[in-house]
C-alpha positions in Angstrom: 0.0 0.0 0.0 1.0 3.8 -1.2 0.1 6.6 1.0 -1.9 9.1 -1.1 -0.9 12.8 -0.7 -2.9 15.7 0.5 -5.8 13.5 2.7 -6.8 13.4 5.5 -9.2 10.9 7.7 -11.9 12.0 9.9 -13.5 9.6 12.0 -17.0 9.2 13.1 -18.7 6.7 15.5 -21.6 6.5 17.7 -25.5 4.9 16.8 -26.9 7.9 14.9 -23.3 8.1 12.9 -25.5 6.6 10.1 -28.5 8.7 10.5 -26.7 11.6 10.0 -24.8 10.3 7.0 -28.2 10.1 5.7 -29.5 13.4 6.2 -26.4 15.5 5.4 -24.4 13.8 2.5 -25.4 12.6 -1.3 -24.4 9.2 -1.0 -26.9 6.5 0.7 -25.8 4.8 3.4 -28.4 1.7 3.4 -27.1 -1.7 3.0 -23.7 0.0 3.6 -21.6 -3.8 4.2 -18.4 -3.4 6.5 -15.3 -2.2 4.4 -17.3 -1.1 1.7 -16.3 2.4 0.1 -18.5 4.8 -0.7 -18.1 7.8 -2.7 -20.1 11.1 -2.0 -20.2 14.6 -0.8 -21.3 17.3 1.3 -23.2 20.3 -0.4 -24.3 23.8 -0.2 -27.7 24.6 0.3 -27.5 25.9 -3.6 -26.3 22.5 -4.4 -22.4 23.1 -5.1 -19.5 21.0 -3.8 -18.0 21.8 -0.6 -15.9 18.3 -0.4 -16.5 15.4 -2.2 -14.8 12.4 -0.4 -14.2 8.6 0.2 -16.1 6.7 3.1 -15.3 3.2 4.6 -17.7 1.6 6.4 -16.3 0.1 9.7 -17.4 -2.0 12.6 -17.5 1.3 14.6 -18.3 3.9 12.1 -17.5 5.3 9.7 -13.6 7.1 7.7 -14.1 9.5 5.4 -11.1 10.2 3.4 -11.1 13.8 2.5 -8.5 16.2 0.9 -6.2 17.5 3.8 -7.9 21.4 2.7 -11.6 20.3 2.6 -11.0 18.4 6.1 -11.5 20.8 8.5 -14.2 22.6 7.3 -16.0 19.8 6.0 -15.6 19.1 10.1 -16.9 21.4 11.3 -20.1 21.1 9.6 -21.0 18.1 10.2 -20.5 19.0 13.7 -22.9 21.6 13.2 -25.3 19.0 11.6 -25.2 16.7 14.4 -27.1 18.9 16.8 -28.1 16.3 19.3 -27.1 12.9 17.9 -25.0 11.2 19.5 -22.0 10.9 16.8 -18.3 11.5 17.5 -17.0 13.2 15.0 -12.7 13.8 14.9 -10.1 14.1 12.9 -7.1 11.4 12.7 -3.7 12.4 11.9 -2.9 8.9 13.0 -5.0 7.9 10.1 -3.8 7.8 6.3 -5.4 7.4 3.0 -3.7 4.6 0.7 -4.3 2.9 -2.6 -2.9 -0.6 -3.7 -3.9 -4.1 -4.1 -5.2 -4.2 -0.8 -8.5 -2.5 0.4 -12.3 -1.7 -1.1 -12.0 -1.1 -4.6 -12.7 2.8 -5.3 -16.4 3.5 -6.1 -15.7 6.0 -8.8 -14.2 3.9 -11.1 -12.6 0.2 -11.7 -9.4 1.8 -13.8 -8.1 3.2 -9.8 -6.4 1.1 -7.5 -8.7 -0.3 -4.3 -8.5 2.6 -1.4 -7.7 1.5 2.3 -7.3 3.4 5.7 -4.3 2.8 7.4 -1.9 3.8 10.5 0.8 6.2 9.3 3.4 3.7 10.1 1.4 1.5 7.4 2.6 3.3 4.5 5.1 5.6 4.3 5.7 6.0 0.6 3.8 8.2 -1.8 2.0 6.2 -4.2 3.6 7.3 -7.5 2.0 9.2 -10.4 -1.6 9.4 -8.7 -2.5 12.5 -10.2 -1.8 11.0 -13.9 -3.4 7.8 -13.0 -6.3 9.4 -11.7 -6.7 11.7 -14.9 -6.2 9.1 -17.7 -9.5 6.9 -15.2 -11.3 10.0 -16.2 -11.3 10.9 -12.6 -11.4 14.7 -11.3 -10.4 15.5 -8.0 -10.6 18.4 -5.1 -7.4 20.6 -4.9 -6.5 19.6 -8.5 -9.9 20.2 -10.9 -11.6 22.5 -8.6 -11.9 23.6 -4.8 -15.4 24.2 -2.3 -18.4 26.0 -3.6 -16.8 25.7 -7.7 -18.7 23.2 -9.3 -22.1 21.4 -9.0 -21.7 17.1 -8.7 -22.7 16.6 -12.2 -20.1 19.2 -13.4 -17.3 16.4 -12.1 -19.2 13.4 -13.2 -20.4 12.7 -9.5 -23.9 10.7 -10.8 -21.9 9.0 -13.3 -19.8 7.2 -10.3 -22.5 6.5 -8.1 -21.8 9.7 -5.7 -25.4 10.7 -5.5 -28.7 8.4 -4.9 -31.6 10.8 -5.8 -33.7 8.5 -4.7 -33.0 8.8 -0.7 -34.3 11.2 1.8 -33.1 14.7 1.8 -29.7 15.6 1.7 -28.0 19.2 1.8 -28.6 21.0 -1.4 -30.8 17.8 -2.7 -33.6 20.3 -4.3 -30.9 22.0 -6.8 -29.2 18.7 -7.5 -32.6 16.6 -7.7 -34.1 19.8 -10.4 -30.9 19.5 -12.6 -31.0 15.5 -12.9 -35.1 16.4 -13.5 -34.0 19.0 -16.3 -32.6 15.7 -18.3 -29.7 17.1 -20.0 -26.4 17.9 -18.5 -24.7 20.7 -20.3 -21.7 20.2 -18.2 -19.0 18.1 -17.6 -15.8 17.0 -17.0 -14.2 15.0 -19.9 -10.9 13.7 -20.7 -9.1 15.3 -23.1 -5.1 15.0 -24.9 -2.8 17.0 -26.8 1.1 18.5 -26.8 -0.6 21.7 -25.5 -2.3 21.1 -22.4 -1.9 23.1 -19.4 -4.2 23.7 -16.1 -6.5 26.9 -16.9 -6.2 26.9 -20.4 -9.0 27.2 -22.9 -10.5 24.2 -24.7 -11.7 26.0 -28.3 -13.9 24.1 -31.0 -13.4 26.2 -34.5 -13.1 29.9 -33.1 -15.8 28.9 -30.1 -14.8 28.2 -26.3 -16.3 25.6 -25.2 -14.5 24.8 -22.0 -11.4 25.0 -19.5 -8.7 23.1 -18.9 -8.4 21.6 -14.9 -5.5 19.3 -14.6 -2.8 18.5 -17.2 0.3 16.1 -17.2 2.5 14.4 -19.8 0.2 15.5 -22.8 -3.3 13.6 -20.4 -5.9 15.9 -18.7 -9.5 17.0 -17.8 -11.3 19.9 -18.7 -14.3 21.2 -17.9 -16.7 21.7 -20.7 -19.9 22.7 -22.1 -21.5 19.7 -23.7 -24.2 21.4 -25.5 -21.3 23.7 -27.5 -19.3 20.4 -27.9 -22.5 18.7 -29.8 -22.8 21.8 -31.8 -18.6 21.6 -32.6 -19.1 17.9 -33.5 -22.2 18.5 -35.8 -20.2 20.9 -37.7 -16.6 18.9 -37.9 -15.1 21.8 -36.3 -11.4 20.6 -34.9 -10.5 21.1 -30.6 -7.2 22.7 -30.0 -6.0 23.6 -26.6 -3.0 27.2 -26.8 -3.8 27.1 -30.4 -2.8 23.2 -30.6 -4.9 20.4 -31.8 -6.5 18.2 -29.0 -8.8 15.7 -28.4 -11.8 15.1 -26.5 -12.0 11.2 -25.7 -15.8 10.4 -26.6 -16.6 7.7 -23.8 -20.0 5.8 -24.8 -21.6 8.0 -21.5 -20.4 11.6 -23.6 -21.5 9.9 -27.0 -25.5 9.5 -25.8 -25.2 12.6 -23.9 -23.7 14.3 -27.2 -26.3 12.6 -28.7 -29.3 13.5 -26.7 -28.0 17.1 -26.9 -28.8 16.7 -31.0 -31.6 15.4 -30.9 -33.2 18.1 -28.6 -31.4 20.8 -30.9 -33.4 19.7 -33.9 -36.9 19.3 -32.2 
């Protein structure tokens, strides 16, 4: 097992440690199975990302694996959540994130390695190349593709990795996030995208148009952030992507083709 940089563990035990999952947080917790992962957030009231994370269910409780920035606050608000249940709710810097052979395979996607919690002591080596292993899984991440209150869950792909159940009680911010999935198409997301030119913050152009922003590059891989419907019109005309005037491409998973799709079809109603 690799330590993963920039996480940190909070740690939260107690009966209603559950119930308040459930209330706060986009992810359900029913039938949650000891040492099963789960991927979700915690949201504003106007349904934008403060921090998305990684919890393991454990025979106490529960981990949530958090980046080291979002920890604290994301903290402190679900202290403020817990009013009068009786949850325990700290953060352990005994605690590490890790990825590696070993562990609960990583909800978001079967191309990352399985995720544990460890002691320090556990693993004391960086895992290598995360950030580039993440990216070419199609995987965007706090503190590298955005930061608290930036973007909305679909914007990072959040429904398309089983982050949110729309179908459980009420959750923070679950009317915003509940009307956009109702609205039926997505004109955001975040895609994977290549070329010699790619570089964190820099335009994504189709023909003259802008159609989205760069969020993470590395070794000629990254993610952008982009508007689909402005894509669909790019690709209806054979119009070319470049990144700083350079071609690029957009990889068209089968999940972007029948959005891409969809978004054509509704154009020429």
């Amino acid at each position: 097992m690799h330590r993963l940089p920039s996480r940190s563990i909070l740690v939260l035990s107690g009966p209603d440690t559950l119930a308040l999952l459930e209330r706060t947080v986009t992810h359900t917790v029913a039938d949650w199975a000891e040492g099963e992962a789960r991927y979700g957030a915690l949201l504003t009231p106007q349904g934008k990302i403060i921090a998305d994370y990684i919890a393991h269910r454990t025979a106490e409780g529960v981990q949530i694996d958090v980046h080291a920035d979002a920890a604290e606050d994301l903290l402190k608000r679900l202290k403020m959540f817990r009013l009068r249940s009786a949850v325990g709710i700290v953060r352990d810097e005994t605690l590490v994130s890790a990825a590696g052979a070993e562990g609960a395979p990583d909800p978001r996607g079967a191309a990352l390695p399985r995720r544990s919690v460890v002691e320090a002591d556990a693993a004391t080596e960086t895992f290598p190349g995360w950030d580039l292993l993440a990216m070419e899984a199609g995987v965007p991440e706090w503190g590298r593709d955005y930061r608290a209150a930036e973007v909305f869950p679909t914007d990072i792909n959040m429904d398309l990795m089983g982050g949110i159940d729309y179908k459980k009680g009420c959750f923070v911010g679950q009317e915003v996030a509940s009307r956009m999935k109702r609205k039926g198409l997505i004109r955001k997301r975040t895609v994977r995208v290549r070329g010699g030119a790619l570089a964190a913050g820099a335009e994504v152009r189709a023909g003259a148009g802008l159609i989205g922003q760069v969020t993470s590059a590395e070794g000629g891989e990254g993610l952008a952030l982009i508007r689909t419907d402005r894509f669909a019109k790019a690709v209806q005309a054979a119009e070319a992507v470049s990144v700083n005037e350079a071609a690029a491409e957009i990889e068209s998973a089968p999940w972007l083709a029948a959005e891409l799709k969809a978004l054509m079809e509704a154009a020429d109603e």
